[in-house]
PDB file of N, CA, C and O in Angstrom:
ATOM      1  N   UNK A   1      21.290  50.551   3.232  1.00  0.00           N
ATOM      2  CA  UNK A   1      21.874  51.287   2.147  1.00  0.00           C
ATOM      3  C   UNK A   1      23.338  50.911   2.010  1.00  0.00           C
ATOM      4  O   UNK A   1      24.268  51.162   2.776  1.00  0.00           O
ATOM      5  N   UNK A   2      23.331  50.239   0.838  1.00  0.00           N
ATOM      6  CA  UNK A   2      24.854  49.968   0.887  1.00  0.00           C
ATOM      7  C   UNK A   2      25.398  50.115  -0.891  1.00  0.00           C
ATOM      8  O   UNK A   2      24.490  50.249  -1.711  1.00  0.00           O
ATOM      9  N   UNK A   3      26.767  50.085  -1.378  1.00  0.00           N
ATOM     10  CA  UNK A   3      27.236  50.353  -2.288  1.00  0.00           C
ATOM     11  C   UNK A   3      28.341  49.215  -2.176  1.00  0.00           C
ATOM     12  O   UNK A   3      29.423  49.151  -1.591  1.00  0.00           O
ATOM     13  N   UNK A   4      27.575  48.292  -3.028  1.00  0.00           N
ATOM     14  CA  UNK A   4      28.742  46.740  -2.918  1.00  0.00           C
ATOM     15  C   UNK A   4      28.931  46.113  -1.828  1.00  0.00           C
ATOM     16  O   UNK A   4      30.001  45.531  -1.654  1.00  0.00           O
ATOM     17  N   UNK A   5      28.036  46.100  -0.962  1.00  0.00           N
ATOM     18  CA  UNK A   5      28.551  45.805   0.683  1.00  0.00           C
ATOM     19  C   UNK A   5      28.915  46.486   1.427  1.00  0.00           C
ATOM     20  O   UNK A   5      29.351  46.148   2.528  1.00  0.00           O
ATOM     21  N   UNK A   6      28.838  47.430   1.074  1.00  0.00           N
ATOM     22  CA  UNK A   6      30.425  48.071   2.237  1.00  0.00           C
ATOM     23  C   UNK A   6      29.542  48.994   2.897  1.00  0.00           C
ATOM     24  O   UNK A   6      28.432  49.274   2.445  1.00  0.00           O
ATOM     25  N   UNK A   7      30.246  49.704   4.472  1.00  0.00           N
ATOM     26  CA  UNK A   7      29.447  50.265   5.313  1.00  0.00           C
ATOM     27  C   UNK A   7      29.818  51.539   4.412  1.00  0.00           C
ATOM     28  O   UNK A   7      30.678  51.714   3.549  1.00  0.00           O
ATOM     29  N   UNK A   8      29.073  52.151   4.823  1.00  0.00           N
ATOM     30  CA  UNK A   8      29.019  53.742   4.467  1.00  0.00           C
ATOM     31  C   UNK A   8      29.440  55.029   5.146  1.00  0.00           C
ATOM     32  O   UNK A   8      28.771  55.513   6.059  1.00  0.00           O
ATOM     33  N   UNK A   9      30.616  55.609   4.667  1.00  0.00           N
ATOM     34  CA  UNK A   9      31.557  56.607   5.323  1.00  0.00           C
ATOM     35  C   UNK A   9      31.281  57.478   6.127  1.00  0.00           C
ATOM     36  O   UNK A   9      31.945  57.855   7.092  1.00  0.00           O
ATOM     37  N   UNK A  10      29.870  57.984   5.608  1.00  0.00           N
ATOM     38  CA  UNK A  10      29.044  59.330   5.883  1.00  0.00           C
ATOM     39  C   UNK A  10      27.671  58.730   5.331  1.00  0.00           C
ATOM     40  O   UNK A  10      27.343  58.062   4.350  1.00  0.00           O
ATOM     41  N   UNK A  11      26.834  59.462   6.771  1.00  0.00           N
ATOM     42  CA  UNK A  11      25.172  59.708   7.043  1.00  0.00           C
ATOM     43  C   UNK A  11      25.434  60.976   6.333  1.00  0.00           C
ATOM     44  O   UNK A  11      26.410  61.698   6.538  1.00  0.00           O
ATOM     45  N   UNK A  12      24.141  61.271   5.171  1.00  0.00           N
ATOM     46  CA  UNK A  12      24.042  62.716   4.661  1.00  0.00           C
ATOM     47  C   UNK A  12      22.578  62.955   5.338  1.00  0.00           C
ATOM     48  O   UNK A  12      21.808  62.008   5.499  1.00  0.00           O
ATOM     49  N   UNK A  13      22.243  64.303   5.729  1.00  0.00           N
ATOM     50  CA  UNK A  13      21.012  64.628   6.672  1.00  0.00           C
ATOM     51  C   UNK A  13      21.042  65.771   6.118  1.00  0.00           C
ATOM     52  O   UNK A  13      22.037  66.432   5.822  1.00  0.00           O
ATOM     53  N   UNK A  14      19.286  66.170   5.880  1.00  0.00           N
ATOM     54  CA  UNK A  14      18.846  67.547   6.246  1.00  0.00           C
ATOM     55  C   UNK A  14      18.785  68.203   7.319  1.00  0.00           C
ATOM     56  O   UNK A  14      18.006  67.720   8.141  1.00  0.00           O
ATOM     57  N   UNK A  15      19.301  69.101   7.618  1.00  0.00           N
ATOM     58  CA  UNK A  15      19.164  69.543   8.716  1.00  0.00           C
ATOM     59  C   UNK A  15      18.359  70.977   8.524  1.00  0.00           C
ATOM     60  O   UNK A  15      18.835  71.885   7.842  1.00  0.00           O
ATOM     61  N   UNK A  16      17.112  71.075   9.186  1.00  0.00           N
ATOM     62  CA  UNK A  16      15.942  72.371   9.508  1.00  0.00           C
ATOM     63  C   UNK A  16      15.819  72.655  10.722  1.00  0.00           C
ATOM     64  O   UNK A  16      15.588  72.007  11.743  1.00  0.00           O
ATOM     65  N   UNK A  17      16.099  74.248  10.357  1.00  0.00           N
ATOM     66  CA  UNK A  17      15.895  74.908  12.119  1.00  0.00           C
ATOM     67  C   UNK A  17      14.488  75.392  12.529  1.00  0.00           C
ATOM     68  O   UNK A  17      13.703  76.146  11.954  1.00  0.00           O
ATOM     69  N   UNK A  18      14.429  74.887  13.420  1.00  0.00           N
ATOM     70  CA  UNK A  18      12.578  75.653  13.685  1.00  0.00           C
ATOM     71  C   UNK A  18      12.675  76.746  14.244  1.00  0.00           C
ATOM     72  O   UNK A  18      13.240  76.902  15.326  1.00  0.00           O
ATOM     73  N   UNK A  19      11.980  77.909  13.385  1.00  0.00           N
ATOM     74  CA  UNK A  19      12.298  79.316  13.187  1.00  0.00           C
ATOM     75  C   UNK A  19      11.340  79.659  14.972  1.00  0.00           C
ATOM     76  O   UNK A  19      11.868  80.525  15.670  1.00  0.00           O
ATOM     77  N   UNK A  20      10.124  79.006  15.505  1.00  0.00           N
ATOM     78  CA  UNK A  20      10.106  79.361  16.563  1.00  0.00           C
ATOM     79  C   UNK A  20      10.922  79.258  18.177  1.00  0.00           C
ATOM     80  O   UNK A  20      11.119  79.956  19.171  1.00  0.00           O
ATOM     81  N   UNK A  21      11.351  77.256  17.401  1.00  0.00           N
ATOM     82  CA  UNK A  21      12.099  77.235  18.940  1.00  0.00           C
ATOM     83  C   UNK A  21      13.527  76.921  18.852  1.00  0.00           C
ATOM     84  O   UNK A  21      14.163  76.409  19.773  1.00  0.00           O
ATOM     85  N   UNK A  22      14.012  77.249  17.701  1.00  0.00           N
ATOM     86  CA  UNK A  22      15.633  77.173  17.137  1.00  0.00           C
ATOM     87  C   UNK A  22      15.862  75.725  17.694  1.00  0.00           C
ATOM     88  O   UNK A  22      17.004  75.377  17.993  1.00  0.00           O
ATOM     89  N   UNK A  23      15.094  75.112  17.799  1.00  0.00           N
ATOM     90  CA  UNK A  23      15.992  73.652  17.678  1.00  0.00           C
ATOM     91  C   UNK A  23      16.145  73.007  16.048  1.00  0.00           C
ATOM     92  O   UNK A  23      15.609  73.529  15.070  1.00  0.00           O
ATOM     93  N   UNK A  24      16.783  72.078  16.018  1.00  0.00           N
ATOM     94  CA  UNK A  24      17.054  71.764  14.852  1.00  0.00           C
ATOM     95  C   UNK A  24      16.965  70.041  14.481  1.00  0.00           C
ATOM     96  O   UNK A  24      17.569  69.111  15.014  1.00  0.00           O
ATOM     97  N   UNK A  25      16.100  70.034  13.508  1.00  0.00           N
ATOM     98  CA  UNK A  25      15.609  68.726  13.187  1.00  0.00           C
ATOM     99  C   UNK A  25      16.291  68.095  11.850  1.00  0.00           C
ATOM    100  O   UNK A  25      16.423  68.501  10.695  1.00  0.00           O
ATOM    101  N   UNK A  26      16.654  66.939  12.533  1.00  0.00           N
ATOM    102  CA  UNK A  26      17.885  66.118  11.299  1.00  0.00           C
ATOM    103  C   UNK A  26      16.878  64.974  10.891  1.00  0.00           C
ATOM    104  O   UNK A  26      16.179  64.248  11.598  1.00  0.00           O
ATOM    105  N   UNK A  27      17.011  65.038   9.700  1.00  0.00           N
ATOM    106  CA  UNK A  27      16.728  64.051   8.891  1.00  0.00           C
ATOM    107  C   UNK A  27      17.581  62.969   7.683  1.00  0.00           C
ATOM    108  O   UNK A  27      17.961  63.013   6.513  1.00  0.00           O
ATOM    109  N   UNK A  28      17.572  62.264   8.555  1.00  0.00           N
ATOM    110  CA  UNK A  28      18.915  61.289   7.034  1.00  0.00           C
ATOM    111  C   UNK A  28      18.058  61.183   5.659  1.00  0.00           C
ATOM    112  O   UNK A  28      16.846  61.079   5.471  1.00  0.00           O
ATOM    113  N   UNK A  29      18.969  61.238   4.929  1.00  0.00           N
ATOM    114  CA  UNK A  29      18.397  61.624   3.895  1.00  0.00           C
ATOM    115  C   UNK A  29      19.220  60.257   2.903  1.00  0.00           C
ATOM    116  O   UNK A  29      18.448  59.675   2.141  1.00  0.00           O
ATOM    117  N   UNK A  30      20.559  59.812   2.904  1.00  0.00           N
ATOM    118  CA  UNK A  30      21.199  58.904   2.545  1.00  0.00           C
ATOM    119  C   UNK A  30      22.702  58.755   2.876  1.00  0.00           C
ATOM    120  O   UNK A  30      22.690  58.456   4.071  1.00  0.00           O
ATOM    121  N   UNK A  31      23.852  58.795   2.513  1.00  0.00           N
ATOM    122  CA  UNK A  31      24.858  57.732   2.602  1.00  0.00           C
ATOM    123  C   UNK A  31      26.090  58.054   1.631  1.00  0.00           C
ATOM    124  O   UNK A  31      26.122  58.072   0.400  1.00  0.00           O
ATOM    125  N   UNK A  32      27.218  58.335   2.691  1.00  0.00           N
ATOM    126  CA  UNK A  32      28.253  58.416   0.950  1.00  0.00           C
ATOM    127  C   UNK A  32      29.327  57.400   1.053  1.00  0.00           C
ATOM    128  O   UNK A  32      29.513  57.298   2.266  1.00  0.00           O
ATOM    129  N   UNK A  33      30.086  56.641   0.479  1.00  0.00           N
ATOM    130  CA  UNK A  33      30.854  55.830   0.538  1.00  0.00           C
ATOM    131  C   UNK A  33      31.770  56.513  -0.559  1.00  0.00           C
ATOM    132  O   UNK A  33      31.393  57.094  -1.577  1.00  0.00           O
ATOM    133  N   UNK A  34      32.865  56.337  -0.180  1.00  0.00           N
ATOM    134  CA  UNK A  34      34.458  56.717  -0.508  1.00  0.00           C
ATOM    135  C   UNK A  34      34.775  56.109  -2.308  1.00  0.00           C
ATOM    136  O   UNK A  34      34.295  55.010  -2.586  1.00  0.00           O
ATOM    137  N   UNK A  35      35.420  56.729  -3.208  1.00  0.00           N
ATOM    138  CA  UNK A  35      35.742  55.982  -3.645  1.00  0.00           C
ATOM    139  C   UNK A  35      37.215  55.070  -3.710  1.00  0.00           C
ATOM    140  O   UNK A  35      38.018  55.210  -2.788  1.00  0.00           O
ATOM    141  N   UNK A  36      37.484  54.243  -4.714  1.00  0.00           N
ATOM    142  CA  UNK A  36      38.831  53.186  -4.476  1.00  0.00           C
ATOM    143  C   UNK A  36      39.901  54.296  -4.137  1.00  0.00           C
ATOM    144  O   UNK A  36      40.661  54.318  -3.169  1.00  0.00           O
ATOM    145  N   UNK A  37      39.760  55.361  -5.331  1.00  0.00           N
ATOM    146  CA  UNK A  37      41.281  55.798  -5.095  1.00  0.00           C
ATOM    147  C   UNK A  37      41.087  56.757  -4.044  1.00  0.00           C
ATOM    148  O   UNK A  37      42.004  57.572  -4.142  1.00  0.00           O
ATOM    149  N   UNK A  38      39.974  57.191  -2.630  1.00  0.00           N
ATOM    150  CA  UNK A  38      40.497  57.760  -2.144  1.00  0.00           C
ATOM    151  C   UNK A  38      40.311  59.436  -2.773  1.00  0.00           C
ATOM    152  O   UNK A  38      41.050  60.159  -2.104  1.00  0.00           O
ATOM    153  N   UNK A  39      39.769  60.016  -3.538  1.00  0.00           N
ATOM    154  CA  UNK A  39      39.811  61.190  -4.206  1.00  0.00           C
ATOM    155  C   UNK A  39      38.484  61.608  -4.198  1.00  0.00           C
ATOM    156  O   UNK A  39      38.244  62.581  -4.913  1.00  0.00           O
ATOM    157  N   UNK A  40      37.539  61.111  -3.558  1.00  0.00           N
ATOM    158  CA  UNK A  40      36.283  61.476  -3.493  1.00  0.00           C
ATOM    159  C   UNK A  40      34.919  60.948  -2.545  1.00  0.00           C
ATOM    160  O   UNK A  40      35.163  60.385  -1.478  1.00  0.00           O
ATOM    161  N   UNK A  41      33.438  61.156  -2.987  1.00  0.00           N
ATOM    162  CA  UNK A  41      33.160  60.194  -2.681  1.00  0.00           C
ATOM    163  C   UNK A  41      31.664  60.186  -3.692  1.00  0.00           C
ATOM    164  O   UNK A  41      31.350  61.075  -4.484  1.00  0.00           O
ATOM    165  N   UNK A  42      30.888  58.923  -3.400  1.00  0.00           N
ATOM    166  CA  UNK A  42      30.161  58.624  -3.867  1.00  0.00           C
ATOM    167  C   UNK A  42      28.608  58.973  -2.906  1.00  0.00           C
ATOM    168  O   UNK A  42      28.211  58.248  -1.994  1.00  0.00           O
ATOM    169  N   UNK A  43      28.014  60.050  -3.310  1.00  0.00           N
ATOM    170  CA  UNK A  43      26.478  60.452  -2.504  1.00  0.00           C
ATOM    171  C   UNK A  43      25.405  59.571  -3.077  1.00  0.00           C
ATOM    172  O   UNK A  43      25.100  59.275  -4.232  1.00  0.00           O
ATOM    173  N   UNK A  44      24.950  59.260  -1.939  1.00  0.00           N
ATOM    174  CA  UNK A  44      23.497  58.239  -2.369  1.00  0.00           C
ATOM    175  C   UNK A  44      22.705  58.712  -1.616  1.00  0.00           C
ATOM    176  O   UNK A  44      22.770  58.421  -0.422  1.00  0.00           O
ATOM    177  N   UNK A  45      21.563  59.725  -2.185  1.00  0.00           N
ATOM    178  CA  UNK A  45      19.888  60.043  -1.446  1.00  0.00           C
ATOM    179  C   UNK A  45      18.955  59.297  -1.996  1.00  0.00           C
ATOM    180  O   UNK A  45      18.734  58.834  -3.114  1.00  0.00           O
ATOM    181  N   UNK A  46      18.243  59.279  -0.517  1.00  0.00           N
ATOM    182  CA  UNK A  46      16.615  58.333  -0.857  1.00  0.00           C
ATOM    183  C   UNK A  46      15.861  59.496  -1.000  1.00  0.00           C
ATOM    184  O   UNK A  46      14.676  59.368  -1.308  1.00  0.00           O
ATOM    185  N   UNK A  47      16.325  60.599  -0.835  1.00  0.00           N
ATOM    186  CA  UNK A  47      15.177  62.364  -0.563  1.00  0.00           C
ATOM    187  C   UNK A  47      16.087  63.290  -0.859  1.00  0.00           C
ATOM    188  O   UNK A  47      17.306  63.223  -0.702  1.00  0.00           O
ATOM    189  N   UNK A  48      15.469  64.123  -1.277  1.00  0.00           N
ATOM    190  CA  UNK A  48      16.208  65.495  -1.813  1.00  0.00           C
ATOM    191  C   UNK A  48      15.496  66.440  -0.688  1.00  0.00           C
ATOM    192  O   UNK A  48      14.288  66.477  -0.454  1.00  0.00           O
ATOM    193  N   UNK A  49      16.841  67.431   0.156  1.00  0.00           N
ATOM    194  CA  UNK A  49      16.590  68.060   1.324  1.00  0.00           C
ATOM    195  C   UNK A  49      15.590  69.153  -0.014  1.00  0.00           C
ATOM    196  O   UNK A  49      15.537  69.404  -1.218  1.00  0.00           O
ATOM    197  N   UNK A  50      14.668  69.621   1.918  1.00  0.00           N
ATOM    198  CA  UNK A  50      14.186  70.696   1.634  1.00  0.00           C
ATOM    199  C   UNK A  50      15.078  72.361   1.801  1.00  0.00           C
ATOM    200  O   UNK A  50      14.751  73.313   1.093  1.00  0.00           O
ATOM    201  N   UNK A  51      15.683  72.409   2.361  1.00  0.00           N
ATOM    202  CA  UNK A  51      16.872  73.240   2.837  1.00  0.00           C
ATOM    203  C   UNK A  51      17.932  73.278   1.735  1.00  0.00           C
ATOM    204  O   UNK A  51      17.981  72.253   1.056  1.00  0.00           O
ATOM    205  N   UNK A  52      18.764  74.223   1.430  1.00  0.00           N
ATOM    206  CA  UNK A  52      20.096  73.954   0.566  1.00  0.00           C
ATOM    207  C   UNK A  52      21.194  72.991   1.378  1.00  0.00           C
ATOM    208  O   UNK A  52      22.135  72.370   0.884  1.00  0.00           O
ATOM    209  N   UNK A  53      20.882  73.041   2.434  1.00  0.00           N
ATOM    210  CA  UNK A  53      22.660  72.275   3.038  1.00  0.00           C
ATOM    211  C   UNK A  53      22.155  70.666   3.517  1.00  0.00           C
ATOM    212  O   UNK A  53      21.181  70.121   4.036  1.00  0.00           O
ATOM    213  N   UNK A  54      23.387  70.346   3.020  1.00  0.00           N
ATOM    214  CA  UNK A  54      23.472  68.623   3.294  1.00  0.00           C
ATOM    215  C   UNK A  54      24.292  68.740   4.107  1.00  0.00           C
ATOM    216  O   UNK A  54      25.206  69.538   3.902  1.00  0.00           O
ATOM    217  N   UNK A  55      24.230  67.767   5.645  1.00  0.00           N
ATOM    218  CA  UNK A  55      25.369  67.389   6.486  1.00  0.00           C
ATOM    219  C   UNK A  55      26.020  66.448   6.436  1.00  0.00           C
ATOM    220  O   UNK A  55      25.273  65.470   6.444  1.00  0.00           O
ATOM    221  N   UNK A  56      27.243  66.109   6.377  1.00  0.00           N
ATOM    222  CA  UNK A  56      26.842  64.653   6.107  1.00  0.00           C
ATOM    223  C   UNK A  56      28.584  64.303   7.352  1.00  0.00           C
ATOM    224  O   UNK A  56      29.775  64.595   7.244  1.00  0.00           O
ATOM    225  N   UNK A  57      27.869  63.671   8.237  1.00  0.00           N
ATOM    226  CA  UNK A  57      28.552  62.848   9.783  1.00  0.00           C
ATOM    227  C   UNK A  57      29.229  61.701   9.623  1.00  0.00           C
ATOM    228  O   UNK A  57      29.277  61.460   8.417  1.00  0.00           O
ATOM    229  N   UNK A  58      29.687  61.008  10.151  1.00  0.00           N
ATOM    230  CA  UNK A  58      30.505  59.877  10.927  1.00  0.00           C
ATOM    231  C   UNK A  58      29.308  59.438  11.211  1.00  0.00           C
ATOM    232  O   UNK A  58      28.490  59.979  11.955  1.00  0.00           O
ATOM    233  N   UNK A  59      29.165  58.187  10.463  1.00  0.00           N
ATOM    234  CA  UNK A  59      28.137  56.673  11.804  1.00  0.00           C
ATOM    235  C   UNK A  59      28.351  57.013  12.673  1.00  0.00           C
ATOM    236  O   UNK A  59      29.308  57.780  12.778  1.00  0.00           O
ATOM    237  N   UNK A  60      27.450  56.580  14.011  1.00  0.00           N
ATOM    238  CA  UNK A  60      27.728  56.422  15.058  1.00  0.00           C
ATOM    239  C   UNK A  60      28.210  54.624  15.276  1.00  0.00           C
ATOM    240  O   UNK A  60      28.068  53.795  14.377  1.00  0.00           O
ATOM    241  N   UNK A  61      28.819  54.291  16.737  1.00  0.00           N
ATOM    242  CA  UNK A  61      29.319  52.820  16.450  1.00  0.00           C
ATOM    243  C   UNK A  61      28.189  52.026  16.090  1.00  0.00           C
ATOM    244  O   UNK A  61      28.286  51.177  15.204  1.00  0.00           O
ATOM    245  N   UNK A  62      26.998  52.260  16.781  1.00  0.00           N
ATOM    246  CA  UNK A  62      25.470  51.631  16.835  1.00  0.00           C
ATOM    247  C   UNK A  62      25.473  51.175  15.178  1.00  0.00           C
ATOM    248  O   UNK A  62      25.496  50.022  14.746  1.00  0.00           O
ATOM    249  N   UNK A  63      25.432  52.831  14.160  1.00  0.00           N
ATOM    250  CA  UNK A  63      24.879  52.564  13.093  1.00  0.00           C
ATOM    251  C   UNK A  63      25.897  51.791  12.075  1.00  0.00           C
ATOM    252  O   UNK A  63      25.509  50.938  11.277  1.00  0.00           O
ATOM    253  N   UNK A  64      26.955  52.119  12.185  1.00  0.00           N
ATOM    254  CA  UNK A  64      28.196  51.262  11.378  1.00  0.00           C
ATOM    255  C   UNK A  64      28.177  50.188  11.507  1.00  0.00           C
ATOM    256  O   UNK A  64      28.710  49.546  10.601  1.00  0.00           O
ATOM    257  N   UNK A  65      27.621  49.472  12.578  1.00  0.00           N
ATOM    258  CA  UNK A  65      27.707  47.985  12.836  1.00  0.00           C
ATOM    259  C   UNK A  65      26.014  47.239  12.540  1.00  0.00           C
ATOM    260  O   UNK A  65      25.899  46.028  12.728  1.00  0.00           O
ATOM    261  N   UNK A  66      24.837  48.026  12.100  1.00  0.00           N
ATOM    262  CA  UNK A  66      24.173  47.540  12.240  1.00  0.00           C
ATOM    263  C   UNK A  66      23.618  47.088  10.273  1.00  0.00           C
ATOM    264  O   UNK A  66      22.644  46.366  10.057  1.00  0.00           O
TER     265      UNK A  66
END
């Protein structure tokens, strides 16, 4: 997933809690990359969460480089 090449700023994930064993299951969902000036950014989903909230993280080094 990329936008002109470039790595991508932020993993966006669903994140669902399992109402029996409160753990919580992440799902990437897509990708936001920054725009030029700095004032925003640009969201790219392959899936629309089932949940209202989007997370959206730091790559890890693994995924930024791969």
């Amino acid at each position: 997933m990329t936008e002109n090449n470039k790595q991508p700023y932020f993993i966006a994930n669903s994140v669902r809690e399992n109402s029996q064993t409160g753990k919580a299951h992440w799902t990437e969902i897509g990708v936001a990359f920054p725009h030029e000036d700095g004032q925003g950014f640009n969201l790219v989903l392959n899936a629309l969460p089932m949940e209202r909230k989007i997370v959206l993280r730091r790559p890890k080094e693994s995924e930024a480089q791969a």
